[in-house]
C-alpha positions in Angstrom: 0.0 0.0 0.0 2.9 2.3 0.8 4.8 1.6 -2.5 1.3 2.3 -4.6 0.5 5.8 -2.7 4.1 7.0 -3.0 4.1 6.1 -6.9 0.9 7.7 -7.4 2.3 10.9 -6.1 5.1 11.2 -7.8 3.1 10.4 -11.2 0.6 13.0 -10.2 3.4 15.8 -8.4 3.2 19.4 -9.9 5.4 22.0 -8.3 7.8 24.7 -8.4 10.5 23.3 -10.3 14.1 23.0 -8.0 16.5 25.8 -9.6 19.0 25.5 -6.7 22.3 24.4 -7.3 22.6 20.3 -7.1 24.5 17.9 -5.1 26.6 15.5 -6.2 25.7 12.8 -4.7 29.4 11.0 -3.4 28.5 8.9 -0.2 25.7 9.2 1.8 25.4 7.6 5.6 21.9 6.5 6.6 20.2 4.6 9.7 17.2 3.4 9.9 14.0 2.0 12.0 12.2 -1.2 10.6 8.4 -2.4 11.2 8.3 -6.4 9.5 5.7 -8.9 9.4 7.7 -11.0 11.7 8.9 -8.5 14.6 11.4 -5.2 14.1 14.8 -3.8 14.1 17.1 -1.2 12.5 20.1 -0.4 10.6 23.0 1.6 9.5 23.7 1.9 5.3 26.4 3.8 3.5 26.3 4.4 0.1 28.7 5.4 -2.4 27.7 6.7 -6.3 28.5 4.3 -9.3 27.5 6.7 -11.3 25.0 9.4 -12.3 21.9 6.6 -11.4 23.8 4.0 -9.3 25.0 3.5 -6.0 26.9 0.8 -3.9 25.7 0.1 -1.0 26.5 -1.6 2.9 24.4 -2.2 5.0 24.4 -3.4 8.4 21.2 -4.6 10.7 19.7 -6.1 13.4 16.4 -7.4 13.5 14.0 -9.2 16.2 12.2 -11.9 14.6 8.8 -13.4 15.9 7.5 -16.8 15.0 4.1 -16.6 14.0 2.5 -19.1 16.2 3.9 -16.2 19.4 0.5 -16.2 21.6 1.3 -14.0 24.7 -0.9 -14.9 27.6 -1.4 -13.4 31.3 -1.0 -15.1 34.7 -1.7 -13.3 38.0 -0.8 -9.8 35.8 2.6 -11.2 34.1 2.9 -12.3 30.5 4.3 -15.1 28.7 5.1 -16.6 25.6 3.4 -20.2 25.6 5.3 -22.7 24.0 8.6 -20.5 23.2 11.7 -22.2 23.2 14.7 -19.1 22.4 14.0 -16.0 21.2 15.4 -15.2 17.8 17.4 -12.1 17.2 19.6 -11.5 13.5 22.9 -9.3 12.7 23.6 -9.3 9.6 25.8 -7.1 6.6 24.7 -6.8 3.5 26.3 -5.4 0.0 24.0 -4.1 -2.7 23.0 -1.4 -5.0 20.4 1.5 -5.6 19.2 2.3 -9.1 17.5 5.2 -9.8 14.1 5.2 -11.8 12.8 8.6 -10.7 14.5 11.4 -9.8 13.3 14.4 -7.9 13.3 17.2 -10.2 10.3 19.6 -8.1 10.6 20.8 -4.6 8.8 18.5 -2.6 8.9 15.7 -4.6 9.6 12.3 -4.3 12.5 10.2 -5.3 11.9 6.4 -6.5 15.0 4.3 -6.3 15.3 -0.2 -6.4 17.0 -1.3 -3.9 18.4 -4.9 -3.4 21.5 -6.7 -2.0 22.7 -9.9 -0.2 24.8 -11.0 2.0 25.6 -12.7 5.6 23.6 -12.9 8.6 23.9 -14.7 12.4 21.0 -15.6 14.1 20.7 -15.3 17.7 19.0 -17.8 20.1 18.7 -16.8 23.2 16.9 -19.3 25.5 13.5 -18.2 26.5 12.9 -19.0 30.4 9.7 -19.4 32.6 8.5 -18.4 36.1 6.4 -21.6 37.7 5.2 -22.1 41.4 6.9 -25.1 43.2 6.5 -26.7 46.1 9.0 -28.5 48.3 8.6 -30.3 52.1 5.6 -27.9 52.4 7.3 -24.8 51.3 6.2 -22.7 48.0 8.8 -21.2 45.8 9.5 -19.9 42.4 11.9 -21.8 40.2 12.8 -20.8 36.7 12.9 -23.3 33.9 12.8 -24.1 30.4 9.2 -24.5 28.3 7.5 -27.7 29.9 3.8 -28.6 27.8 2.8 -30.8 31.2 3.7 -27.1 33.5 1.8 -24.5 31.4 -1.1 -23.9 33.7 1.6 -23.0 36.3 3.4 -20.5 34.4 3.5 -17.4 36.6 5.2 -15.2 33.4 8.6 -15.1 32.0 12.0 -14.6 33.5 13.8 -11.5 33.1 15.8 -11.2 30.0 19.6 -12.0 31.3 18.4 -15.3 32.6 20.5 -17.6 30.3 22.3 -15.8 28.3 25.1 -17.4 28.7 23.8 -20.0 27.4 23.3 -17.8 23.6 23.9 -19.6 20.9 24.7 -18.1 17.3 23.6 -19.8 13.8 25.0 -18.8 10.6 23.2 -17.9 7.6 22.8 -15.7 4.0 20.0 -13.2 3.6 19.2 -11.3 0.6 16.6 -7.8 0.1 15.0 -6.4 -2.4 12.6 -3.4 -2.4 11.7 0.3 -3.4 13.2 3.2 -1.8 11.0 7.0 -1.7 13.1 9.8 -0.6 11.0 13.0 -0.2 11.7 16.2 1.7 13.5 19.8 0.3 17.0 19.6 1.6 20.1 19.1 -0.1 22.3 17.3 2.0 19.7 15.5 4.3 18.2 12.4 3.2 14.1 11.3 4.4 12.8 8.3 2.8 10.5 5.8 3.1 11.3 2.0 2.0 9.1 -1.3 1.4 10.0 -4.9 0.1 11.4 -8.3 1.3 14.1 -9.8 3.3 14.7 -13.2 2.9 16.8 -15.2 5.8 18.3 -19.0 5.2 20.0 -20.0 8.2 22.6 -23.0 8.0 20.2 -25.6 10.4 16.8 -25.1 11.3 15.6 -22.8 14.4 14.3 -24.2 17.3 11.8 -21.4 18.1 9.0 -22.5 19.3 7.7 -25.9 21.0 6.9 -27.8 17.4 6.9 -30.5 15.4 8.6 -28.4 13.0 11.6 -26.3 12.9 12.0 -23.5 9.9 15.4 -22.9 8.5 14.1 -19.8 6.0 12.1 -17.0 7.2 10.7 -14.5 4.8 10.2 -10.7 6.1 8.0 -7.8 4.8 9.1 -4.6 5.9 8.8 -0.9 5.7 11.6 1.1 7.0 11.8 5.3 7.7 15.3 6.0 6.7 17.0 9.5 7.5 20.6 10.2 6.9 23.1 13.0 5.7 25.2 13.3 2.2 28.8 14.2 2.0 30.1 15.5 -1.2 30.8 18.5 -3.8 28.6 21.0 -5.4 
């Protein structure tokens, strides 16, 4: 929906045509926030120009992803995840390029770029850990374990976050993104934009994630990212 609006603007923009002096584009440095269909995360890119069209690009991110069959329920106030075995987490660097199929000639109008790249990723399992009433010689007490199916009516909520991370594990794998990149705003040397498309993740061995009888080894991510940066380089 985001791609279709910001095309239909720029087909439709009328304005004052930019007479200002241009920047050549050299580098640029960018970060970025990121909504997917599987969770969210952010990144750092910086681009370099090809040529009058093109642009290299790196790019390096870190994402949260959720599995889909994530159900949070409430005990006694506290939430939980049932079922959830390690949470996922993803760094990754990525090299690709940025081609240029609209360019913004009008103040206030909007910049349509591809964008699309591959490269390595790790993915992060840190084990996910429960809160569960005990009782031993009479006495009540809290212990904190792993996901038990026969326990889940006990669950109190889920440990704090440091519980078991030294236990962390790392998984290596390639990922690869295509999508469409709108840059909009008035100033030269600052950089707004707005990007949509798809991140594909293929880990080496499959994910234990959640309490299944199957484990995925490829995830597939829709995102849309706000982007805002700064260019470096000569009138």
């Amino acid at each position: 929906m985001v791609c279709l609006i910001a095309v239909s603007l720029e087909l439709s923009a009328q304005g004052e045509v930019d007479d200002k002096k241009r920047v050549f584009r050299n580098h640029e440095s960018t970060v970025a926030i990121e909504l997917t269909s599987n969770g969210y995360g952010f990144d750092f890119r910086r681009g370099t120009r090809i040529d009058g069209f093109k642009k290299r690009l790196f790019t390096f991110g870190f994402n949260y992803i959720k599995h889909p069959k994530e159900i949070r329920y409430a005990t006694r106030g506290k939430k939980y995840v049932f079922g959830k075995l390690n949470s996922l987490y993803t760094l990754s660097a990525t090299y690709g390029f940025q081609n240029e199929l609209f360019s913004k000639l009008d103040k206030g109008g909007i910049a349509i770029r591809l964008i699309y790249g591959a490269g390595f990723t790790a993915g992060i399992l840190k084990p996910y850990y429960y809160l569960r009433d005990s009782t031993s010689n009479g006495d009540e007490f809290i212990v904190t374990e792993r996901f038990k199916a026969s326990a889940h009516t006990d669950y109190l909520g889920e440990a704090h976050f440091l519980y078991g991370i030294e236990k962390t594990t790392l998984v290596p794998g390639i990922t690869a993104d295509l999508g469409m990149n709108f840059e909009f705003g008035n100033e030269e040397r600052s950089i707004r934009a707005l990007e949509c498309g798809v991140e594909l993740c293929q880990f080496l061995k499959k994910i234990e994630h959640m309490a299944t009888n199957s484990h995925n080894s490829f995830y597939m991510l829709l995102y849309l990212r706000f982007r805002i940066g700064k260019i470096t380089g000569k009138y």
